[in-house]
C-alpha positions in Angstrom: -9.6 5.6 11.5 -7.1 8.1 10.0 -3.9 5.1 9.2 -6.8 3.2 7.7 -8.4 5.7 5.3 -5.1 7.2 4.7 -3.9 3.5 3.8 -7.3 3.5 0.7 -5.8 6.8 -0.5 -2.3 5.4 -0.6 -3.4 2.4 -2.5 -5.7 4.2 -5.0 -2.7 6.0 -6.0 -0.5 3.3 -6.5 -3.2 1.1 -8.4 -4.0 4.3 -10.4 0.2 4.4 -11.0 0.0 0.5 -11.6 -2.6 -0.3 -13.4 -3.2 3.1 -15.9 -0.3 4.6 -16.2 1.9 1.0 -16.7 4.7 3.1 -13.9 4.5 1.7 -10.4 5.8 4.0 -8.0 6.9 1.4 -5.4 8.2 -1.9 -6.2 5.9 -5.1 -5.7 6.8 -6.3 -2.5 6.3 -3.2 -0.9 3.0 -2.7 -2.3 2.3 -6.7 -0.8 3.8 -4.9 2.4 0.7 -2.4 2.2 -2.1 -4.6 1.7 -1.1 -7.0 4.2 -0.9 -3.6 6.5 -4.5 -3.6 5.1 -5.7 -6.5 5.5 -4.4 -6.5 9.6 -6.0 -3.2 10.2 -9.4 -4.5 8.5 -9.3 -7.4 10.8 -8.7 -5.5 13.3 -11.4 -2.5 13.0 -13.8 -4.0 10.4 -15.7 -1.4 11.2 -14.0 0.8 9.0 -13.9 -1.9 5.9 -14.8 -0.5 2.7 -14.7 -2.4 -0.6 -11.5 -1.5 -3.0 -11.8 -1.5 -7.2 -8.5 -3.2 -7.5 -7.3 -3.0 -11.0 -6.9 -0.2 -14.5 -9.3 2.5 -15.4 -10.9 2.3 -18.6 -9.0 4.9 -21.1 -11.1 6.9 -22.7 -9.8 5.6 -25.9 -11.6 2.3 -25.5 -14.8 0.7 -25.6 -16.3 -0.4 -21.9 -17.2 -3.8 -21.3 -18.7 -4.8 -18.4 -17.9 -8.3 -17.1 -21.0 -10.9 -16.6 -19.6 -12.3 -13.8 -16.8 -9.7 -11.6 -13.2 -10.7 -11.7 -12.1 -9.9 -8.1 -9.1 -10.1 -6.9 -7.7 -12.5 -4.5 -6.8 -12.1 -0.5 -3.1 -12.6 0.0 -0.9 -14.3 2.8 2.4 -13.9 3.5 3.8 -16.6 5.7 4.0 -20.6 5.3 1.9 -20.9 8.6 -0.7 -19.1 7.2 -1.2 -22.1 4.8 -2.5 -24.3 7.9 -4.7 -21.0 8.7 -6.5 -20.6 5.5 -7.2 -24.3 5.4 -8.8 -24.2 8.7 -11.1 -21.3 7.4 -12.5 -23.3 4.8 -12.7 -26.3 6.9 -15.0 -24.1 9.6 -17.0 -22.5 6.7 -17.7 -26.2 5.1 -18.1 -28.1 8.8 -15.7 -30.5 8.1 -12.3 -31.7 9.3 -10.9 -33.6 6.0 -8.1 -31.8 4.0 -10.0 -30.1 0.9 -8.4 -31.1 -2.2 -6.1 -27.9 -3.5 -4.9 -26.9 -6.7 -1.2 -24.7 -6.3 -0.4 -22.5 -9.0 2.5 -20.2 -10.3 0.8 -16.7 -9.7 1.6 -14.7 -13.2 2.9 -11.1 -12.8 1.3 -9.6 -15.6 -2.1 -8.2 -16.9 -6.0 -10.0 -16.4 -7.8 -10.8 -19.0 -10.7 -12.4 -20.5 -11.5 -13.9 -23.8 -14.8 -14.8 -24.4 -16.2 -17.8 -27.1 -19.6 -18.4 -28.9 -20.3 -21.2 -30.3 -16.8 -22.2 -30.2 -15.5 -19.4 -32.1 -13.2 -16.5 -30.4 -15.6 -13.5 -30.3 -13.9 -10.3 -28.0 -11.1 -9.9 -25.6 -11.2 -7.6 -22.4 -8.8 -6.5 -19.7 -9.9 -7.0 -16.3 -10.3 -3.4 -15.8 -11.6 -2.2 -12.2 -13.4 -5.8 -11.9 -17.0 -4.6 -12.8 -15.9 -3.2 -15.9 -13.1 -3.6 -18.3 -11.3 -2.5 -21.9 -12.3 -4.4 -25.3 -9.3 -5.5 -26.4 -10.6 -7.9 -29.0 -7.9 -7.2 -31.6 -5.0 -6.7 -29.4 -5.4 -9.9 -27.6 -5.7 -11.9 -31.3 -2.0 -11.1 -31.6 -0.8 -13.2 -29.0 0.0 -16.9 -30.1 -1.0 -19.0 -27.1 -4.9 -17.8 -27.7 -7.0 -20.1 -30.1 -9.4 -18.5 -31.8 -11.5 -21.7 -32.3 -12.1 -24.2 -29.2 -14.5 -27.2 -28.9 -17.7 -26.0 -28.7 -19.5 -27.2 -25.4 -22.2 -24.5 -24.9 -23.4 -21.2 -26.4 -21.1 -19.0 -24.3 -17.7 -19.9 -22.6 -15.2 -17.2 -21.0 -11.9 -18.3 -20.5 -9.6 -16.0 -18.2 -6.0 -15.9 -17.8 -2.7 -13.6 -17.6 -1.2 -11.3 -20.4 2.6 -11.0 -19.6 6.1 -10.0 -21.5 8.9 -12.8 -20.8 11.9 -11.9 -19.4 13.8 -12.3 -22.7 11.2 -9.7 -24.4 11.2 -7.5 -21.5 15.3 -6.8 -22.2 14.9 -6.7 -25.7 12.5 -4.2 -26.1 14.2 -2.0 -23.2 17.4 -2.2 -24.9 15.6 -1.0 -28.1 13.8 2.3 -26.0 17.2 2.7 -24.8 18.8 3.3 -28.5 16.2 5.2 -29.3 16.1 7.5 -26.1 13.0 6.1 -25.1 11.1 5.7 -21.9 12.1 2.0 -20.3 9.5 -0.4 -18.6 10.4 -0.8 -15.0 9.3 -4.1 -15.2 8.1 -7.1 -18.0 4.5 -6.8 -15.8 4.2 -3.0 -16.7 5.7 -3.7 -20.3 2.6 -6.4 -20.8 0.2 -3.9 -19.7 1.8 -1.0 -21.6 1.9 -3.7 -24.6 -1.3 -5.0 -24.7 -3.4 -1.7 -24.3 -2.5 -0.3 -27.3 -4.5 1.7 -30.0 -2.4 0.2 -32.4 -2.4 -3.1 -32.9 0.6 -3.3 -34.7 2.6 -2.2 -31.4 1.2 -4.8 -29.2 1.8 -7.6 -32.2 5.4 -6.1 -32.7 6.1 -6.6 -28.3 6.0 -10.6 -28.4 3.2 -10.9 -25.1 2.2 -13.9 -23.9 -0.1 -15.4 -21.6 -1.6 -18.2 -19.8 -5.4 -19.3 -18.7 -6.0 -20.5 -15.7 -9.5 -20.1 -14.5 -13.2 -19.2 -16.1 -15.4 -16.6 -16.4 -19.3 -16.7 -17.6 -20.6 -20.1 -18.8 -23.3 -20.5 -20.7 -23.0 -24.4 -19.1 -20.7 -25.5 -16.8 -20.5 -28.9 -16.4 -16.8 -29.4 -15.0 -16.4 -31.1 -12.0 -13.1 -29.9 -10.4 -10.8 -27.0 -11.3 -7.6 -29.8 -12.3 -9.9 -31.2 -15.0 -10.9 -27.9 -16.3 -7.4 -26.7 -16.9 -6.7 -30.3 -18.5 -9.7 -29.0 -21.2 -7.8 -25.6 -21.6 -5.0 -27.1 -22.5 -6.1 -29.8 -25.1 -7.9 -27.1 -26.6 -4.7 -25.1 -27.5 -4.6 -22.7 -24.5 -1.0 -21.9 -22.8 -1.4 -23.6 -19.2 1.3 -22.8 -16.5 3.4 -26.1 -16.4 4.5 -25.4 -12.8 0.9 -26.6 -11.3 0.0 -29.4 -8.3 -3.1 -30.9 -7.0 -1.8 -31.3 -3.6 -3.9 -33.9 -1.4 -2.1 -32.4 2.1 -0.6 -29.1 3.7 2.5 -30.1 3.5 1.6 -30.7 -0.1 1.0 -27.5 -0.2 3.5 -25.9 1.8 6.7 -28.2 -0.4 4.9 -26.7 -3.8 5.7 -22.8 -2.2 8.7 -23.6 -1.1 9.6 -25.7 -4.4 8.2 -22.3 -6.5 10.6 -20.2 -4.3 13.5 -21.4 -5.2 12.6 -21.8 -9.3 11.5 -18.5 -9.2 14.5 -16.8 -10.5 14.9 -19.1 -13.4 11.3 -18.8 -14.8 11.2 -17.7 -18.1 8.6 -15.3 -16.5 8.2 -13.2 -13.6 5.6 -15.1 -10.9 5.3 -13.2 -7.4 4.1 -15.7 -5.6 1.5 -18.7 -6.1 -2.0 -19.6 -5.7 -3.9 -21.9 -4.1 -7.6 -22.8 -5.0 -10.4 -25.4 -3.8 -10.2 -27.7 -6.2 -14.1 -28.9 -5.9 -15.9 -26.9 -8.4 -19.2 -27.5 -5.6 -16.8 -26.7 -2.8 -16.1 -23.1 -4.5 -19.8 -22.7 -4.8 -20.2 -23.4 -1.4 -17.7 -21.6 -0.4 -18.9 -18.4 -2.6 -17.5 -14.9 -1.8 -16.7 -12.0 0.5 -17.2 -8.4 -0.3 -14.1 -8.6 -2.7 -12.4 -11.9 -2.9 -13.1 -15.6 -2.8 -13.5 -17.5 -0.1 -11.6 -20.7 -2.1 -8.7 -19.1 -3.4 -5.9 -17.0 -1.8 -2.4 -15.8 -3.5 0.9 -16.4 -1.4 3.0 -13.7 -1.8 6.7 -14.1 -1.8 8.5 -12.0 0.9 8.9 -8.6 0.8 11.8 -6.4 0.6 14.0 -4.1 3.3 16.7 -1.4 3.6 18.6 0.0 5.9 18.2 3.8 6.4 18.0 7.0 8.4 15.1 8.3 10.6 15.6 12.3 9.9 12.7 13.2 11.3 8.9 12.5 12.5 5.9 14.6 11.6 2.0 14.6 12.7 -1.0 14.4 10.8 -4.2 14.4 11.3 -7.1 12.4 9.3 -10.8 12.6 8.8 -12.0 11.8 12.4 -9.7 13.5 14.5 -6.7 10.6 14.6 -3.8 12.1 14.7 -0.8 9.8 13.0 3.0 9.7 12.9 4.8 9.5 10.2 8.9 9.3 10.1 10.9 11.4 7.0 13.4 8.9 5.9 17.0 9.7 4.2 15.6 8.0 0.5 16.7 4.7 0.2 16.2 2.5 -2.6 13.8 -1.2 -1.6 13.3 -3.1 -5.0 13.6 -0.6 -7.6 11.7 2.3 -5.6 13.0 5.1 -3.2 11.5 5.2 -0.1 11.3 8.6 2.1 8.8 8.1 4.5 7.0 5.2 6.2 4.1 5.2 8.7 4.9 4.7 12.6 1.4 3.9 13.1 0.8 5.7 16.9 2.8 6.7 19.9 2.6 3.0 21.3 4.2 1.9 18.3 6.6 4.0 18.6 7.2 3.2 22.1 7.4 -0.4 21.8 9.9 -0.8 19.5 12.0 2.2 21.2 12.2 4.3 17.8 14.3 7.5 18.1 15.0 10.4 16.0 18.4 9.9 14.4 18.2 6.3 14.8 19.6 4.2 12.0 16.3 1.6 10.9 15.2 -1.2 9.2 12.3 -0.2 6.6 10.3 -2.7 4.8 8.2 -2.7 1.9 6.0 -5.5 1.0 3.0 -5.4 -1.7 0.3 -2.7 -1.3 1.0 -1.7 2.1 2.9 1.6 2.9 6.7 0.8 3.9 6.6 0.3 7.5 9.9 1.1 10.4 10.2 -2.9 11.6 12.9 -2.2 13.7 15.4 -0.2 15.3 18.7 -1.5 14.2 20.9 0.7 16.1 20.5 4.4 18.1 23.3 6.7 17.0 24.9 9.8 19.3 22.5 12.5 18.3 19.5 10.0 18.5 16.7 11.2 20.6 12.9 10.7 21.9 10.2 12.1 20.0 7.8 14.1 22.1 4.3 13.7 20.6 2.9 16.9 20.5 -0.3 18.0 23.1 -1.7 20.2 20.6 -3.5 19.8 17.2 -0.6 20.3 14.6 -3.6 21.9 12.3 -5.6 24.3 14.8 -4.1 23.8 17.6 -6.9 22.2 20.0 -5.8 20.3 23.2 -4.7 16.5 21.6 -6.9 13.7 23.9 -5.9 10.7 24.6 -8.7 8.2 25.8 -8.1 5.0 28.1 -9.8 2.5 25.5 -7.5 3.6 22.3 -4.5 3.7 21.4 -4.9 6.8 19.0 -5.0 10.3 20.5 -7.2 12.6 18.6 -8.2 16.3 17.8 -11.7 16.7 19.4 -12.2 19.9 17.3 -14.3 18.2 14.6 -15.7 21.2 13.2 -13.1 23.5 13.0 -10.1 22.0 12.4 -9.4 22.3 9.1 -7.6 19.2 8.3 -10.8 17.3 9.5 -12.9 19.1 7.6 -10.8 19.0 4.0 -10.2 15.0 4.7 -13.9 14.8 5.4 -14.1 16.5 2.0 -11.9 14.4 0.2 -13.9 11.4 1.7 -17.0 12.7 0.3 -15.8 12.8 -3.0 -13.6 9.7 -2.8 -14.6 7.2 -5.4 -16.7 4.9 -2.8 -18.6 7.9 -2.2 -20.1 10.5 -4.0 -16.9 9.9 -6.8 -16.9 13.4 -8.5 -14.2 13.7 -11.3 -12.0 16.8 -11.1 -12.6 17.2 -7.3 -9.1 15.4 -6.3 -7.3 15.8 -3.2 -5.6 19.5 -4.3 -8.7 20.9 -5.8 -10.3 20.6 -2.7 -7.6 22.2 -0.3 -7.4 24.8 -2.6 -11.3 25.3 -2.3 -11.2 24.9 1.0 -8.7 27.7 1.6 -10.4 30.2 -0.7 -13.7 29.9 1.2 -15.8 28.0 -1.2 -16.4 25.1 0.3 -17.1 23.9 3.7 -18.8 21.3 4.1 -20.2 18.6 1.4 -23.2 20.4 0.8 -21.3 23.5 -0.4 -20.4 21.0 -3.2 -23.2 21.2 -5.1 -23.6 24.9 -4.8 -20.0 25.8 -6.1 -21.7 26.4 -9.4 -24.1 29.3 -8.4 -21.8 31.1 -5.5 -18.5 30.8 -7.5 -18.4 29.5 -11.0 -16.8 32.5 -12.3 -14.3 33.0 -9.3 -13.1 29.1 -10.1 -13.2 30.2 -13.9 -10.7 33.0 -13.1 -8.2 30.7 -10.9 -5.1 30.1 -12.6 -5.3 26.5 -14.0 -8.6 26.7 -15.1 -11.3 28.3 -17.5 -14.4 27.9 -19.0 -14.1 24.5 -20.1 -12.7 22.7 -16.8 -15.5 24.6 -15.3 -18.1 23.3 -17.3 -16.7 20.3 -16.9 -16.4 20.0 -13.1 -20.1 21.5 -12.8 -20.8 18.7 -14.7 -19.4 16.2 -13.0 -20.9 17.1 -9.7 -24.6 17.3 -11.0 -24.4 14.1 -12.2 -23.5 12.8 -9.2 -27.0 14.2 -7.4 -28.0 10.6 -7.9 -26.7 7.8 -5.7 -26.9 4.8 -4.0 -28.6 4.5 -0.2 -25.2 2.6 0.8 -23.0 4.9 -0.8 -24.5 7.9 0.7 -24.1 6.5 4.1 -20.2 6.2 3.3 -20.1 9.6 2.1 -20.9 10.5 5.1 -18.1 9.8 7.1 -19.3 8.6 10.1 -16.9 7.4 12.5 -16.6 3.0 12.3 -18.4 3.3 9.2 -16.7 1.6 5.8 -18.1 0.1 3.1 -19.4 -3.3 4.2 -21.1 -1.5 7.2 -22.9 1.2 4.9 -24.2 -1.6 3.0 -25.3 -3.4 6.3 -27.0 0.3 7.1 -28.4 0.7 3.9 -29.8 -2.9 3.5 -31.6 -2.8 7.3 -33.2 0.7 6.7 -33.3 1.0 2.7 -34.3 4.5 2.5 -33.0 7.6 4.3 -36.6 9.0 5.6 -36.7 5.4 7.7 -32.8 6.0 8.7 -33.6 9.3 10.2 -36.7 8.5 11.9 -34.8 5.5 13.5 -32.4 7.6 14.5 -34.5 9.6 16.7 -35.6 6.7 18.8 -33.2 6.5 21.8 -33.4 2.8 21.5 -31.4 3.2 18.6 -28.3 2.1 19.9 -29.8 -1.6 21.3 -31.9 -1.4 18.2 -28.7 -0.9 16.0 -26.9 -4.1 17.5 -29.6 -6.3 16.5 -27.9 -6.2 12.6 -25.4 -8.9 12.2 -22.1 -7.1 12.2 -22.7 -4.2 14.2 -21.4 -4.2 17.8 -22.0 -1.9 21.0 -19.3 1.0 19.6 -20.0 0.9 16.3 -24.2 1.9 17.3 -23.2 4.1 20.0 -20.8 6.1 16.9 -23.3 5.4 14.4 -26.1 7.2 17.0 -23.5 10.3 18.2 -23.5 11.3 14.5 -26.7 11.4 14.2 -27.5 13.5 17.4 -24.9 15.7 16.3 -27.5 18.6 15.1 -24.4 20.2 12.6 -24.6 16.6 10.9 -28.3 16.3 10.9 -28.5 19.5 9.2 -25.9 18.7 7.1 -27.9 15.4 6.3 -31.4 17.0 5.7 -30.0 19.4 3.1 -28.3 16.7 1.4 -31.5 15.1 0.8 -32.9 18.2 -0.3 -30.3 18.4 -3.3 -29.7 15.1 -4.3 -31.5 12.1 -5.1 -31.2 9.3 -3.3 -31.8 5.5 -4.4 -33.6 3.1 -1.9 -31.3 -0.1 -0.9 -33.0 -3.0 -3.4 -30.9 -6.0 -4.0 -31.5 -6.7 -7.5 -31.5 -10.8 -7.4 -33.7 -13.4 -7.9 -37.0 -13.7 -5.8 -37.3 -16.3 -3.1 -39.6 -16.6 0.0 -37.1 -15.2 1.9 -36.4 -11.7 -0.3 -36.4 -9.2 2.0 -37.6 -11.5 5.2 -35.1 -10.8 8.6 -33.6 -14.3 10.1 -32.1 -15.4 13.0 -30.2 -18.7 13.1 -30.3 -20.6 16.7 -29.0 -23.8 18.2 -26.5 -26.7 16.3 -26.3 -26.4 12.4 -25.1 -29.4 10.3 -23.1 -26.6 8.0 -21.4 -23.9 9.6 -23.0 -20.9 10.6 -20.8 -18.9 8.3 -22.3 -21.0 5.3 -26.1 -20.4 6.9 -25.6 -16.7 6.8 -24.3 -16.4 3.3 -26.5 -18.9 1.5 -29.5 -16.4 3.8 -28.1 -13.2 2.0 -28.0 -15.0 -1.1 -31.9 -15.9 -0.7 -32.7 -12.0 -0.2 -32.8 -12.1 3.8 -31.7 -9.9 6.3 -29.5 -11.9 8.6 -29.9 -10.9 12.6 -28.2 -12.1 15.7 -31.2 -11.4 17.9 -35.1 -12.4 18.0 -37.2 -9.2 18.3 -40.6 -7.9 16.8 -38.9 -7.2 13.7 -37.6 -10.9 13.0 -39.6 -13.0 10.5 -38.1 -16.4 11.0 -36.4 -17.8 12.9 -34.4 -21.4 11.6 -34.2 -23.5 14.5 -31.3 -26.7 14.8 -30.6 -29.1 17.5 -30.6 -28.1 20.8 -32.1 -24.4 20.2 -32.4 -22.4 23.4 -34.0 -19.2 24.6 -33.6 -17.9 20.5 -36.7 -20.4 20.1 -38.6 -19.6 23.3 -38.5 -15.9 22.5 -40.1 -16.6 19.0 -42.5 -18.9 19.9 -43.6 -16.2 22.7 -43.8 -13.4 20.0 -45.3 -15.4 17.3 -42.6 -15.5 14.8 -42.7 -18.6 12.0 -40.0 -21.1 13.0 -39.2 -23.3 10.5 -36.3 -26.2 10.6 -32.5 -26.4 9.2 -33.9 -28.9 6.3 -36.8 -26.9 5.4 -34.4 -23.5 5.2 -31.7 -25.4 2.9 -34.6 -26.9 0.6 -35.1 -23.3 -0.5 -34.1 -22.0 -3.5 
């Protein structure tokens, strides 16, 4: 889906903007604006989900560290009925109907970090990084007052994680100092802390006056709290700065009277906050609860509202992304939403368009919110040279009839393979950092190779060396060592991942979570092709848990698409590709397919996930190919099928007695 992908490349820019480069090129609640954008459009076509690295690139300059346990990022709401909603999720998950204890918290606008103890002494600091892997700021973080360097010593290893931030106060001051000295200003104390605290020099970040808070934990060596309140109790009697705005709320509408209370104090914190945080305080509920692909399943942020403008719609352009979708997008007269100028916003599709009766000329209301691209919400009046955009029938890139089908809303460009904005997006997709992630092939380098003939298609990639190394050696920009370095690059990406390959791929439905779900059924490509060419493929395909009737039949299409297979075959001739192993511990159930049937006593949701943690495959359907089946009350044909086929059938207590 075109808005969807486009909406990742949006936010990669912006978190690269953010997070690197310490100068955000939209303001907060805009970027909120996109990622709830993101998070409705995931829900919507989850099909087309991939898994985001949220969060700063490691600078060159500094050593990697890569976290023992990932700090992910939270799942955000936007609305004080969505309180009621996420309590209800964690209520289904957990089979129960009592209010789970919840811990509300300020939610600091600053920088992630972690500082990790042995033995009770302070032993390195590190950012948070892209999650997976982070900056050693060991020395840095030593010059910031509210971190002891000696705590009690209650095990070998403890990793206490918190929020680097610039008070308001020191935010001014050392803006009002850039400004004497015709410097460059922070646009804001979170980008100052970040700025601040990844320094070189030491002696800047000690000079800036950071602080920061902990508020939840990393590795343990031994973890032998019970709740998260009485965790944060010990982080605080052992000398760590500890929010002072924080509830343990025993109701929603404890919950719900702590936002609003944090709402309104907002503006006379000492520091910025951009919303709050609510967590399960159980330290065995969060286990329970454990994790989707990115987030926790026991905590989510509450974002404070976002932010709108009143503007002109000049004008409304096409587009058209990596599958064909062709998108709307409305040119705005600039207008300035929380500290950012706004020129364009996304109109989604024609029905969008229709529905809230949006005209050329017409004076709007655009919103920004977070990390979601600034949206048209409404129309607020039409003005005397308003007037109605005619989508166009023809493919603003070659020209091909524009088709609209009966079961989507989008219209798309058939011409898969040639138009030539399908074919660079499918480029840029290929080399996108989920995929094949090959440095110095960004967005411009590969129009520009497009449009010179060198590449084609994403085998072409790998032969831009031998055809026309000294031809991208000539172009102006380059030489011999961007070269080298490119051609680098690119042959050490001829290693990857089963699931990542799959992604690369660009097949239509296909993100991240469902490349996994791919990669994990078949584990090696020679098994994915030779399933492919069974026309049973498509009921065969809906037997894996999260993979419905149009997801197999576009999963199925690629693959009898003989340009792809092609495509695919030489792929595999010049790279090489790593079978799907989930490196985790070894149970009786690694690698075993399950099917779940009749009444659980925990939620099917909690069934499934503790399965995948055990190493299984998790299917919706008994075939030849199940190994087990786990059988609760009242089972029904599930059961009769396996006992008729001879599959083992074991009971609900016996599956959660495993380990």
């Amino acid at each position: 889906m075109k808005e969807l992908e486009e909406l990742y490349k949006k936010l990669e820019e912006l978190d690269n903007a953010y997070y690197n480069d310490a100068s955000p090129l939209i303001s907060d609640a805009e970027y909120d604006e996109l990622k709830r954008k993101l998070s409705v459009l995931e829900a919507k076509f989850p099909m087309f989900k991939r898994e985001r690295k949220v969060g700063a690139k490691v600078l060159k300059e500094f050593k990697k560290v890569s976290h023992k346990v990932p700090m992910l990022s939270l799942d955000n709401i936007f609305e004080i009925d969505e309180i009621p909603e996420f309590m209800a999720k964690i209520n289904r998950f957990l089979g129960t109907n009592e209010f789970i204890e919840i811990v509300a918290e300020p939610k600091i606008d600053g920088l992630g970090f972690s500082a990790i103890y042995e033995n009770g002494e302070y032993v390195r600091g590190v950012t948070r990084g892209d999650g997976d892997i982070g900056e050693d700021i060991t020395e840095n973080l030593k010059t910031i007052s509210d971190l002891p360097l000696k705590i009690e010593n209650i095990c070998k290893e403890v990793e206490v994680r918190g929020e680097v931030y610039m008070s308001k106060a020191s935010f001014f001051e050392i803006n009002e100092r850039a400004i004497k000295n015709n410097e460059k200003v922070f646009a804001n104390p979170r980008n100052a802390a970040s700025g601040s605290l990844r320094q070189l020099d030491i002696n800047v970040t000690r000079q800036r006056k950071l602080n920061l808070f902990a508020y939840t934990k990393g590795y343990f060596s031994e973890f032998n709290f019970k709740t998260h309140f009485e965790y944060l109790t010990w982080l605080k009697n052992n000398g760590f700065a500890v929010a002072d705005d924080i509830k343990l709320c025993k109701s929603i509408k404890d919950v719900e009277d702590y936002y609003k209370d944090m709402e309104e104090k907002r503006a006379s914190l000492p520091y910025d906050i951009d919303g709050v945080v609510y967590k399960v305080n159980s330290f065995d509920l969060q286990k329970r609860l454990g994790f989707i692909a990115h987030a926790p399943r026991f905590a989510v942020a509450h974002k404070f509202p976002s932010q709108k403008a009143i503007t002109k719609l000049l004008s409304i352009e096409t587009g058209v992304g990596r599958t064909g979708v062709v998108t709307p997008v409305a040119n705005l007269e600039p207008v300035n939403i929380g500290g950012v100028v706004v020129s364009r916003a996304t109109l989604h599709n024609s029905d969008e368009i229709i529905r809230k009766g949006i005209k050329v000329n017409d004076t709007v209301v655009v919103e920004r919110s977070g990390d979601v691209i600034p949206k048209i919400i409404e129309v607020k009046h039409h003005n005397e040279d308003s007037y109605d955009f005619i989508f166009p029938n023809k493919c603003p890139s070659c020209g091909s009839d524009i088709v609209i089908f009966d079961d989507m809303v989008a219209r798309k460009c058939l011409n898969s393979s040639n138009c030539p904005a399908q074919i660079i997006e499918r480029l840029k997709y290929f080399v996108s950092r989920d995929a094949f992630n090959i440095e110095g092939l960004g967005e411009k380098n590969i129009e520009s190779f497009y449009n010179l003939g060198f590449v084609k298609n994403p085998v072409d990639i790998f032969k831009l060396q031998e055809k026309f190394g000294k031809d991208i050696e000539n172009l102006e920009g380059w030489g011999k060592k961007s070269c080298d370095k490119l051609f680098k690059a690119i042959v050490d990406k001829k290693n990857i991942s089963f699931d990542k390959f799959i992604y690369s791929l660009g097949i239509d439905q296909v993100g991240g979570a469902t490349a996994r779900l791919l990669a994990i059924y078949f584990v090696s490509p020679s098994k994915m092709l030779e399933f492919m060419g069974n026309e049973t493929a498509v009921i065969s395909l809906q037997s894996i848990e999260g993979i419905g009737e149009s997801m197999a039949k576009d999963i199925y299409k690629f693959f009898c698409n003989q340009d792809n297979l092609n495509m695919v075959k030489e792929l595999l001739e010049i790279v090489e590709i790593n079978d799907f192993i989930i490196v985790q511990k070894q149970t009786e159930l690694s690698g075993k397919t399950i099917v779940f049937t009749g009444s659980l006593s925990i939620s099917r949701d909690e069934a499934k996930a503790k399965a995948l943690d055990l190493g299984a495959k998790v299917s919706s359907a008994v075939s030849k190919k199940t190994d087990i089946v786990v059988v609760g009350l009242d089972a029904g044909s599930k059961l009769k099928k396996a006992n008729e086929l001879g599959i083992k059938v074991i009971s609900e207590e016996d599956f959660l007695k495993i380990t």
